[in-house]
N, C-alpha and C positions, 0 to 999 in steps of 0.2 A: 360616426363623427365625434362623437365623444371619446372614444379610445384615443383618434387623433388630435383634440383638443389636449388630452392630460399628457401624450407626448412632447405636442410639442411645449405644453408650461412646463415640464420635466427641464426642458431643455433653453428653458428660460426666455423661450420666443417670445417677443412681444405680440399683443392681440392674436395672442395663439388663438381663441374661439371663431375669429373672423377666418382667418389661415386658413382652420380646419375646413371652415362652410368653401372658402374659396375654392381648395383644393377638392370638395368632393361635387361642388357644381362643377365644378371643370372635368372632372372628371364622367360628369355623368352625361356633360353638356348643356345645361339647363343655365338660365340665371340664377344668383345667389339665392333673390326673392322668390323662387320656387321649389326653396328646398324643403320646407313644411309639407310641400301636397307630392312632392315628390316620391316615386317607389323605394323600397329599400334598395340599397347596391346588393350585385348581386356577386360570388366570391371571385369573379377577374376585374369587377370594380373596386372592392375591399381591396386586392392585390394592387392595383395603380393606387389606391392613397395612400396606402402600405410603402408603397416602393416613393412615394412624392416626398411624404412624411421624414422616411429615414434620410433620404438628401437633405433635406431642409434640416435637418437635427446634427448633420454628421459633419459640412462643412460652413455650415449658415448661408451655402448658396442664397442668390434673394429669390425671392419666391416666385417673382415676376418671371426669372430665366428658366426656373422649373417651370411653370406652367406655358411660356412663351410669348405669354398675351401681358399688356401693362395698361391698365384704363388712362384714359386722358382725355379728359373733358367728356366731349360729347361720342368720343371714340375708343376704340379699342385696336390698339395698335401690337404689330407684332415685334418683339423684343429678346436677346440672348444675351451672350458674351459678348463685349466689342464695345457696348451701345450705351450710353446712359439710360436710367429707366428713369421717364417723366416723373414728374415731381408735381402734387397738387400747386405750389405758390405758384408754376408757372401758366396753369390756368389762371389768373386774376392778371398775367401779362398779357394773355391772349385777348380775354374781356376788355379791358383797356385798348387796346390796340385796335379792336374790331368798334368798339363803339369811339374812338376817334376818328374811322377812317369816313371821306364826305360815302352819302346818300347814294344809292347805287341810282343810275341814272339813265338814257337809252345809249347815253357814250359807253366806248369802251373803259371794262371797271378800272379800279386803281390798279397798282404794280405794285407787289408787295416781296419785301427781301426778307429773308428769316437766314441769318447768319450762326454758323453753328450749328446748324441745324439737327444733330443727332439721329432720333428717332427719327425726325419729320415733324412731330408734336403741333411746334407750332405753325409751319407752313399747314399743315395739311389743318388744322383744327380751322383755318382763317379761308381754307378753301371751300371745306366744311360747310363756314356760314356765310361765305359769300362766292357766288359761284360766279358770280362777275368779275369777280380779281382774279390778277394775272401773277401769281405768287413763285419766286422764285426760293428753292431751297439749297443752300451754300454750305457744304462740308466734304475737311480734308480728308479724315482718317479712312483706312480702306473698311476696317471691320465696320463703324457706323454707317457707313456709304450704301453699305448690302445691305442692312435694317432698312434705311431710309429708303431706295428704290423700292426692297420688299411693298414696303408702307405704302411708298404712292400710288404703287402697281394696285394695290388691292383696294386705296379708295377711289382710284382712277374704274376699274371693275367695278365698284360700287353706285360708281353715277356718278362722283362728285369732279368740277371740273379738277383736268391733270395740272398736276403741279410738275416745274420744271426745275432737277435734278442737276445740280452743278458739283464736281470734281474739284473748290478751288481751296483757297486760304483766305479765309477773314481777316485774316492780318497784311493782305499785297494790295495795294492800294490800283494796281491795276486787275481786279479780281471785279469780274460783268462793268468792264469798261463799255460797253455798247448799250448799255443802260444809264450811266450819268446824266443826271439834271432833269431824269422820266420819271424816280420812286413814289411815292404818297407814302411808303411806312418803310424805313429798316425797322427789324424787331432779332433780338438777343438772349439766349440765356447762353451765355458763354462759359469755357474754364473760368473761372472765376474766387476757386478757394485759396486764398495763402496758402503757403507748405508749412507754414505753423500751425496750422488748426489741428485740435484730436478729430477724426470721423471715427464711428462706429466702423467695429474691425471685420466686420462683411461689408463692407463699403468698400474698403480698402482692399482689401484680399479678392475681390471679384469684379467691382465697376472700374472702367476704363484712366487710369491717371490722367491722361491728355483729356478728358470731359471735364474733369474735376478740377485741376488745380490752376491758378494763372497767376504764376511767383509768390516770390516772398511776401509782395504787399497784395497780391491778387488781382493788377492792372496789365499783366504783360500782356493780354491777348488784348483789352478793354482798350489801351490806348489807343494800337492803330485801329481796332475795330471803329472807333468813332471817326477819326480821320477817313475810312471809305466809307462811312454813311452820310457823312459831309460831302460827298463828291458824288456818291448815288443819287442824294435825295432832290427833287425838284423842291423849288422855293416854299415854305410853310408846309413840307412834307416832315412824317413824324420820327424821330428816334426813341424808340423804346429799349430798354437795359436792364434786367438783370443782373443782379451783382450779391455776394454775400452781406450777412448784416452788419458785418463791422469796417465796410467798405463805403457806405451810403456817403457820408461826404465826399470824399477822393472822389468817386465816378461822377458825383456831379462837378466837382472842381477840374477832371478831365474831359467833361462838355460842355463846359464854359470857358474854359482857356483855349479849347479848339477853335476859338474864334467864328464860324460858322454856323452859332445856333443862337437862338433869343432866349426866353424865358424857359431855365432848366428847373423842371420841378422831381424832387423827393418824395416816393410813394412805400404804403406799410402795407404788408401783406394782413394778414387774416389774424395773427400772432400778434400783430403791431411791431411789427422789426420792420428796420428798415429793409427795402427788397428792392426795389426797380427806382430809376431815373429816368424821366420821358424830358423832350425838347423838342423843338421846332427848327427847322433851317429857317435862316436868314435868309432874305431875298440875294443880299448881294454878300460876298465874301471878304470878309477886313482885312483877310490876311492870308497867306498859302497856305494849301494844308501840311501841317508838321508842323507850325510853329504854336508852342503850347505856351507862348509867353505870359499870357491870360489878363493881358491889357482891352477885352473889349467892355467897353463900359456901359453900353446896349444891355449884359447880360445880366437877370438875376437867378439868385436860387433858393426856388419858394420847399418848401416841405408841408406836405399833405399830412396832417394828422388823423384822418380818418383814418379806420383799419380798413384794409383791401378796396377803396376808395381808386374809381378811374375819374380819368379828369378828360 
């Protein structure tokens, strides 16, 4: 572990010492936390961190699509090319989302929409902890598509209730038309980065562009995404959103002018950046969806200044 440690600092990895421990539990199969009592590798083990190592030094692949596996929350999901690889801020959408949703109860649970779904992250993380919801997960692209079936396949094998696997566009406003006015929560981490932002250049060079970017101002997906959570959601059901940190007004000024939500509130991740906007539907609709004239005067926009703070 230490040879693999000083390679990858050589190569300027960040938390190269963590990388190394990652790469040789994975390797050995064990949890990280068992690498102390663990046996030495033996030299076809050496050879797999060997061979891990030099990928991760040679093209900055992410480490995540070397090893295959990406943690997330409470899970460990499977992950490659194609797919965005979860991201800690988006556990604290999850927490959020799950400690909004009501009290599970002998009815049948809520109905829960995770739009963009990528990995499955957060559908599957909310089926996870609640086996009573009836969680739908929504995503276009083909390459994510095959991560995300992977995924539920395997927590569906696991015991946890199946989550159900849609083909659509989070942008078509007739996307689980047969569910309007049933949801209890849309939930989002959408494209969402400006194309003016710098990413780090294994970001760019390896994770998917259609995951990552959502135009110039970083609203092209975020608009109509809100416009069909307005039309999924049953009256006082939840929207919750992701968005980048120098987006946090805009997203909430585009779910307050959507006319169909009440009180939009502004949340900070763990950093204190801005990170996610949650709202509620309105009982009754002021005005069609698409009209973003943002005359409702019902609506405010509160900002949470706690760090990572659900409400």
């Amino acid at each position: 572990m230490r040879s693999a440690t000083r390679t990858l600092q050589a190569a300027g990895v960040d938390s190269a010492h963590v990388e190394a421990q990652l790469i040789c539990a994975h390797v050995l199969g064990i949890d990280r936390g068992r690498l102390m009592i663990a046996d030495d590798l033996d030299a076809t083990a050496v050879a797999e961190v060997e061979r891990i190592v030099a990928a991760r030094v040679r093209d900055r692949t992410p480490l995540q699509y070397l090893l295959g596996r990406a943690a997330s929350g409470r899970l460990d999901l499977a992950v490659g090319p194609g797919v965005f690889i979860p991201r800690p801020e988006t556990e604290l959408l999850v927490e959020w989302t799950l400690a909004a949703l009501p009290a599970p109860t002998p009815e049948p649970g809520p109905v829960v929409v995770d739009l963009c779904a990528g990995s499955g992250t957060i559908a599957l993380e909310i089926a996870h902890a609640r086996p009573d919801a009836r969680v739908h997960a929504v995503e276009l692209h083909d390459a994510a598509l095959e991560w995300l079936r992977r995924n539920a396949d395997e927590r569906a094998a696991a015991g946890d209730t199946p989550v159900e696997v849609h083909r659509a566009d989070a942008t078509d406003i007739e996307t689980l038309a047969h569910l309007r006015g049933r949801v209890a929560a849309v939930v989002s981490n959408p494209p969402y980065i400006p194309v003016t932002d710098d990413l780090p250049a294994e970001v760019l060079a390896h994770e998917p562009a259609t995951a990552l970017f959502g135009g110039g101002d970083g609203l092209v997906v975020v608009v109509p995404l809100v416009d069909l959570a307005a039309a999924l959601l049953a009256p006082g059901g939840l929207l919750a959103v992701e968005h980048d940190d120098t987006t946090g007004d805009a997203v909430a000024a585009v779910v307050s002018a959507q006319g169909g939500f009440g009180t939009v509130e502004q949340h900070t991740d763990l950093a204190g950046r801005p990170r996610f906007v949650t709202a509620r539907r309105l009982d009754a609709r002021r005005r069609a969806v698409g009209d973003h004239s943002g005359n409702n005067d019902d609506d405010e926009v509160v900002t949470s200044a706690r760090k990572g703070t659900t409400r």
